[in-house]
DSSP file (Angstrom, degrees, kcal/mol; ACC not computed):
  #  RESIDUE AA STRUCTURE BP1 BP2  ACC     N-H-->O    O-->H-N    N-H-->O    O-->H-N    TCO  KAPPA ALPHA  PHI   PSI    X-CA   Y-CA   Z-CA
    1    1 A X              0   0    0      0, 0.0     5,-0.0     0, 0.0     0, 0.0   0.000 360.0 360.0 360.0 117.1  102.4  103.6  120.2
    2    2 A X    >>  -     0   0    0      1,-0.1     4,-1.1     3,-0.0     3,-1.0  -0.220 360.0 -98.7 -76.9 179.8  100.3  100.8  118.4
    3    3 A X  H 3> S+     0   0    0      1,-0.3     4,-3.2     2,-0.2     5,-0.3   0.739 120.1  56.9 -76.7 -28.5   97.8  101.6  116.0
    4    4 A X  H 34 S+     0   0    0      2,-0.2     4,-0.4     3,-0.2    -1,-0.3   0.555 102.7  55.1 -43.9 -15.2   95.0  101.4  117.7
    5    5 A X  H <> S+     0   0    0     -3,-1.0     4,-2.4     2,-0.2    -2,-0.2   0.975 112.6  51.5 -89.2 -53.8   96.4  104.3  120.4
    6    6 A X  H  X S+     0   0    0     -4,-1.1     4,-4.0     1,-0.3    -2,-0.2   0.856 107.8  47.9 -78.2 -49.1   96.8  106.4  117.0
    7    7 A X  H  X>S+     0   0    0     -4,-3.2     4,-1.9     1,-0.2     5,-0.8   0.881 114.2  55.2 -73.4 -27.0   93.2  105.8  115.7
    8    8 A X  H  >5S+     0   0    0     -4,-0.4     4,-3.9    -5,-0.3    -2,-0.3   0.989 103.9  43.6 -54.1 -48.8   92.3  106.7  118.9
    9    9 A X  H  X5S+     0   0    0     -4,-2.4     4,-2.8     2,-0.2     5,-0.2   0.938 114.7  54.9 -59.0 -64.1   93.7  109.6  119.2
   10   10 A X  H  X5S+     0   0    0     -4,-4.0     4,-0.5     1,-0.2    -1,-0.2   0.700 110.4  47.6 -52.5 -30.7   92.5  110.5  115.4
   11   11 A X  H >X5S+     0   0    0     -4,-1.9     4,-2.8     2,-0.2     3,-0.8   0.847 104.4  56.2 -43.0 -81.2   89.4  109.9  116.2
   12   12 A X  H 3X<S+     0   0    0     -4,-3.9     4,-2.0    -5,-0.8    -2,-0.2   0.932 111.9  52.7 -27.4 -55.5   89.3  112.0  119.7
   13   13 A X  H 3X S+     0   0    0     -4,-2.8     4,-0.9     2,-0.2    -1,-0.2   0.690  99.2  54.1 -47.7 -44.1   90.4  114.7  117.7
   14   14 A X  H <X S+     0   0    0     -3,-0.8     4,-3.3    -4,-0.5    -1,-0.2   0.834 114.1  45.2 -67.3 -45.3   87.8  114.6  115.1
   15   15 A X  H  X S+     0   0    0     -4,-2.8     4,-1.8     1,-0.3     5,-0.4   0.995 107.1  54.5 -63.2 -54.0   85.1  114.8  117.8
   16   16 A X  H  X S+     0   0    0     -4,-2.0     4,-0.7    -5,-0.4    -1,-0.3   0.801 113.8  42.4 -92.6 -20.6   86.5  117.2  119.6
   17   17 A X  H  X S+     0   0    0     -4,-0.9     4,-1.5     2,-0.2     5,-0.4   0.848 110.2  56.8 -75.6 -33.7   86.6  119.5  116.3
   18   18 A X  H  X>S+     0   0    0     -4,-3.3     4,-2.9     1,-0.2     5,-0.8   0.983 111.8  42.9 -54.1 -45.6   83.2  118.5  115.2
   19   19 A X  H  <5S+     0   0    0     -4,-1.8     5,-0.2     2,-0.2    -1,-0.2   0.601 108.4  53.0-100.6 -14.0   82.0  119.8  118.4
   20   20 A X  H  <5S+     0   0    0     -4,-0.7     3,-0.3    -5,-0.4    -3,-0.1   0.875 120.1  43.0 -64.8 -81.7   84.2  123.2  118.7
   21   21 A X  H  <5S+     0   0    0     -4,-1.5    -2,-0.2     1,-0.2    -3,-0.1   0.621 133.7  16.2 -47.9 -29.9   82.6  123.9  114.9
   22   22 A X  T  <5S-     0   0    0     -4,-2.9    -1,-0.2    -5,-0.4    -3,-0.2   0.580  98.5-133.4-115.2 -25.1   79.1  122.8  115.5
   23   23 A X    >>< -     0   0    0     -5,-0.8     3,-2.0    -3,-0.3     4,-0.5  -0.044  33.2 -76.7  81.2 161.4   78.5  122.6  119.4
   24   24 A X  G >4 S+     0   0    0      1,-0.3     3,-1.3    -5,-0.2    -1,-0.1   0.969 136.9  40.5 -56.8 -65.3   76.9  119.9  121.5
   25   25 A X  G >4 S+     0   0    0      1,-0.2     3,-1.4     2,-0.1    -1,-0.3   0.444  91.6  90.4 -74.4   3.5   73.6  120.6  120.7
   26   26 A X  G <4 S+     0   0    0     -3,-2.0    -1,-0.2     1,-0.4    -2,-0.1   0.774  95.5  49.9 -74.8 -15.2   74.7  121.3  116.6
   27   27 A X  G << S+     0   0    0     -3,-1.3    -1,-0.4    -4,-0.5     2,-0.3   0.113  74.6 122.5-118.4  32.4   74.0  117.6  116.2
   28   28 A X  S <  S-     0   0    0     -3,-1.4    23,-0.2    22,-0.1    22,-0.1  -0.714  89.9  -2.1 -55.6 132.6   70.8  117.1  117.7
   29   29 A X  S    S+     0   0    0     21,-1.8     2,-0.3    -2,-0.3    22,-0.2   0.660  95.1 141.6  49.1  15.2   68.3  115.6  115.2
   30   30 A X        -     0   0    0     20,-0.3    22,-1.5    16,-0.1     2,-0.5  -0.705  54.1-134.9 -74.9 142.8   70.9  115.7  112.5
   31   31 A X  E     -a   52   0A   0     -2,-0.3     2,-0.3    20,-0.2    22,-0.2  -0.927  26.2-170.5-124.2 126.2   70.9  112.7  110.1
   32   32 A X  E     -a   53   0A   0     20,-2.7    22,-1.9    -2,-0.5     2,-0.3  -0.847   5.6-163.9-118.8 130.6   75.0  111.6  109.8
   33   33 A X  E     -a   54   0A   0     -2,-0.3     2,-0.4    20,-0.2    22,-0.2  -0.969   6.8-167.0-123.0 150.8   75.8  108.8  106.9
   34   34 A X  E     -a   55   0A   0     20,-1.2    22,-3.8    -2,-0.3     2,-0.5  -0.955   5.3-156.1-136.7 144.0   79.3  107.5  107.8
   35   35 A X  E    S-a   56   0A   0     -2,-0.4    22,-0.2    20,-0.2    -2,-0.0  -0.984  78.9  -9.6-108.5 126.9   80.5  105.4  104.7
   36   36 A X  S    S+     0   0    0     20,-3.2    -1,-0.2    -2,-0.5    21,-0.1   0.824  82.5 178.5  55.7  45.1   83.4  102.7  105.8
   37   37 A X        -     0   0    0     19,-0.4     2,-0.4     1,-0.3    -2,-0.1   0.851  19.8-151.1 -61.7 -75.2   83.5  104.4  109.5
   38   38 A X  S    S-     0   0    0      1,-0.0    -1,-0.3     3,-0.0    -2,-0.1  -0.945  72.8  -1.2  58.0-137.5   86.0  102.0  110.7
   39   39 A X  S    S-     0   0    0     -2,-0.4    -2,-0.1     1,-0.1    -1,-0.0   0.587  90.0-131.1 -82.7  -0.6   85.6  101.5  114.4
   40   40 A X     >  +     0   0    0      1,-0.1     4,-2.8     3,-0.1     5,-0.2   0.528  63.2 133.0  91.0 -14.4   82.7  104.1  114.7
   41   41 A X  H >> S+     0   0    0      2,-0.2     4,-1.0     1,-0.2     3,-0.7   0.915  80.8  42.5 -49.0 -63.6   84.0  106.2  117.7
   42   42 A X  H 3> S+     0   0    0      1,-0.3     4,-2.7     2,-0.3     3,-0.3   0.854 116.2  47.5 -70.8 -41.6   83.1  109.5  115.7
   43   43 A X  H 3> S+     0   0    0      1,-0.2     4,-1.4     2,-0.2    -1,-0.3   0.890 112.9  51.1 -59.8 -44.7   79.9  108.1  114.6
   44   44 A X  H <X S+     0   0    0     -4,-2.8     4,-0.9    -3,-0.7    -2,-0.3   0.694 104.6  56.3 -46.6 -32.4   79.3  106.9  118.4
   45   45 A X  H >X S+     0   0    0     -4,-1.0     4,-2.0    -3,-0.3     3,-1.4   0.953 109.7  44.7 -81.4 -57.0   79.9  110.2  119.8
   46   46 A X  H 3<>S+     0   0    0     -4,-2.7     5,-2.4     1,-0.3     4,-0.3   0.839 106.7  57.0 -52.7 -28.5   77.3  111.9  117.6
   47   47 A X  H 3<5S+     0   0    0     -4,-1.4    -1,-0.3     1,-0.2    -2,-0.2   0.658 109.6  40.6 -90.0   4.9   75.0  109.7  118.1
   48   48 A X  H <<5S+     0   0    0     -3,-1.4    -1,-0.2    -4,-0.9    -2,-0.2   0.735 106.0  66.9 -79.6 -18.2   75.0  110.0  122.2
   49   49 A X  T  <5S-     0   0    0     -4,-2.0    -2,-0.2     2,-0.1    -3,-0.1   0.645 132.3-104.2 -90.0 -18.9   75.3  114.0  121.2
   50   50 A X  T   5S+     0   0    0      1,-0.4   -21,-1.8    -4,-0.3     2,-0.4   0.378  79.1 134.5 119.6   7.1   71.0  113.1  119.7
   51   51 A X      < -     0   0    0     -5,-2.4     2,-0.7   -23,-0.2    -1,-0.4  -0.778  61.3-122.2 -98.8 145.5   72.2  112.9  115.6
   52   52 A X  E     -a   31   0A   0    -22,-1.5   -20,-2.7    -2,-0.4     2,-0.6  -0.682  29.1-160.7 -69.1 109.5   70.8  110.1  113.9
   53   53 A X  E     -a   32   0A   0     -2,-0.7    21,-1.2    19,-0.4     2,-0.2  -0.810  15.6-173.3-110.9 100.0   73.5  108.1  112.5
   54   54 A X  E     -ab  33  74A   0    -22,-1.9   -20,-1.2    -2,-0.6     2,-0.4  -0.660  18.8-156.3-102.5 139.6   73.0  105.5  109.6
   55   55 A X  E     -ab  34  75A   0     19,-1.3    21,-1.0    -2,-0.2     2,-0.4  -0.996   5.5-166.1-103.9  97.2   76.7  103.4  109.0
   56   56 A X  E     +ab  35  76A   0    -22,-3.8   -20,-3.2    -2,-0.4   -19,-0.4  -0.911  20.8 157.6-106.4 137.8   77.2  101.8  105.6
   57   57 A X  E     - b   0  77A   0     19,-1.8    21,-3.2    -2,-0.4     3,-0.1  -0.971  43.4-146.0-151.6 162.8   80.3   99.1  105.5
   58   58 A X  S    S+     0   0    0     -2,-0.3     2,-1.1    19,-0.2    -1,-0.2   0.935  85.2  83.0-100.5 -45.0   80.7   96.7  103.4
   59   59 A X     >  -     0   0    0      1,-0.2     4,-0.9    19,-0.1    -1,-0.1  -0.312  62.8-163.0 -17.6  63.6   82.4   94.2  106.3
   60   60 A X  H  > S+     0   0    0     -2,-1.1     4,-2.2     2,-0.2    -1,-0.2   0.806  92.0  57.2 -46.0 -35.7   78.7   92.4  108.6
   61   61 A X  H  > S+     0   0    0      2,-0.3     4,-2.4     1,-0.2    -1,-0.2   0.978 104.3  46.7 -65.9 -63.2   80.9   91.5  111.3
   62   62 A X  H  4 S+     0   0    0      1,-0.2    -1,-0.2     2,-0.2    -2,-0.2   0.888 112.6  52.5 -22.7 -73.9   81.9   94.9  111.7
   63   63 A X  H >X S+     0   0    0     -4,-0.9     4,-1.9     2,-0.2     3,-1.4   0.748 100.9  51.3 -18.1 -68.3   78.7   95.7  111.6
   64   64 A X  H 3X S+     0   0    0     -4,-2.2     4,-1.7     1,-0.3     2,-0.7   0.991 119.0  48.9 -58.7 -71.0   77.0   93.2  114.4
   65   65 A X  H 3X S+     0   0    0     -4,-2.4     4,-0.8     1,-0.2    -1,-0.3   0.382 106.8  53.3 -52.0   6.9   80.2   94.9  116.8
   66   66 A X  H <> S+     0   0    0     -3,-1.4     4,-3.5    -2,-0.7    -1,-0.2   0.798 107.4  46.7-125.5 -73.9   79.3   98.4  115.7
   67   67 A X  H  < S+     0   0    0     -4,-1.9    -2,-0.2    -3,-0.2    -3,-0.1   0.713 116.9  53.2 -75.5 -14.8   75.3   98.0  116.9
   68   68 A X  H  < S+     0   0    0     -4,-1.7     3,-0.3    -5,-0.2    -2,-0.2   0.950 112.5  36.9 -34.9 -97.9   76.9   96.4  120.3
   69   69 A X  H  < S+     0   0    0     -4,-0.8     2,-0.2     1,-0.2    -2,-0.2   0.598 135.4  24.3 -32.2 -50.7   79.1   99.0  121.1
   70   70 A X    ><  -     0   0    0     -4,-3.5     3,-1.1     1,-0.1    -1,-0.2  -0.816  62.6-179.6-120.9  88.0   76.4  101.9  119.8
   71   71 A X  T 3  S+     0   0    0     -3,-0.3    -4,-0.1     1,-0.3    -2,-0.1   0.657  74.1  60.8 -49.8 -17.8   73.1  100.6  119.9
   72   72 A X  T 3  S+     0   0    0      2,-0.0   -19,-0.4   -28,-0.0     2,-0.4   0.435  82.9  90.0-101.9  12.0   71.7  103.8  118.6
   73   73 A X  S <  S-     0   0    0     -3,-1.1     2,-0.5   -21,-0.1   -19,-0.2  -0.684  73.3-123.3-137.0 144.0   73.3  103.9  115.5
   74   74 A X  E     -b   54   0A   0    -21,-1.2   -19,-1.3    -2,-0.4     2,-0.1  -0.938  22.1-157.0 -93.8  98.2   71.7  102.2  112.0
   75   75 A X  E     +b   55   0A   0     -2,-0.5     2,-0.2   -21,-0.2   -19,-0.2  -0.377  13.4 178.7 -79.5 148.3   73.6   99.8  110.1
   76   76 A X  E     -b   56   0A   0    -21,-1.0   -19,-1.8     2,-0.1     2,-0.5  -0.665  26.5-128.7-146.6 131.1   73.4   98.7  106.2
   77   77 A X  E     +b   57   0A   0    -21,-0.2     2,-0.3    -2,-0.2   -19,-0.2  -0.672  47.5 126.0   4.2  72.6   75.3   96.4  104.6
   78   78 A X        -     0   0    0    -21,-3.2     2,-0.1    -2,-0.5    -2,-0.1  -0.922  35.4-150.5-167.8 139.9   77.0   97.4  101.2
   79   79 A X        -     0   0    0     -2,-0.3     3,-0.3   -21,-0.1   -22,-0.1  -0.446  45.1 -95.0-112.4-178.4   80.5   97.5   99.5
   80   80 A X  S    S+     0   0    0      1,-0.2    -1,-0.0     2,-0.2   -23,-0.0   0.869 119.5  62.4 -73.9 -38.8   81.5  100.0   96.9
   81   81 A X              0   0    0      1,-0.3    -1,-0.2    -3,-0.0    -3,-0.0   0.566 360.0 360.0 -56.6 -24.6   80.6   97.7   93.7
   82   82 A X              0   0    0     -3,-0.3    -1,-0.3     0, 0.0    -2,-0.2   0.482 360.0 360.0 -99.2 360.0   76.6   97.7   94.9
């Protein structure tokens, strides 16, 4: 199992606990900051679920694939140092 299959997986997981503990609708109109998200899956899932999700990474490339993938999701720009 590569690493990807494993952050998948970790990922899947995360959602699927957020959303036992809070319910679909617990993240409607919610405002999410995800610091150094990685690939964003968890952050993507909340924001189809209606929470407002702002994304800080320090990594712009990342970023420009991130507001592809989830268009509904907020970007900034920032490493730890700033």
């Amino acid at each position: 199992m590569g690493q990807y299959s494993l952050n998948a997986d970790w990922d899947r997981n995360r959602t699927k606990f957020l959303i036992k503990q809070f319910g679909k609708d617990g993240f409607f109109g919610k405002s999410i900051l995800s610091v150094g998200s990685g690939g964003a899956e968890v952050s993507g899932a909340l924001s189809r679920l209606g929470a407002k999700v702002i994304v800080i990474d320090d990594d712009g490339f990342l970023l420009q694939d991130l507001t592809k993938k989830f268009p509904g999701i907020e970007t900034k720009q920032s490493g730890l140092s700033e």
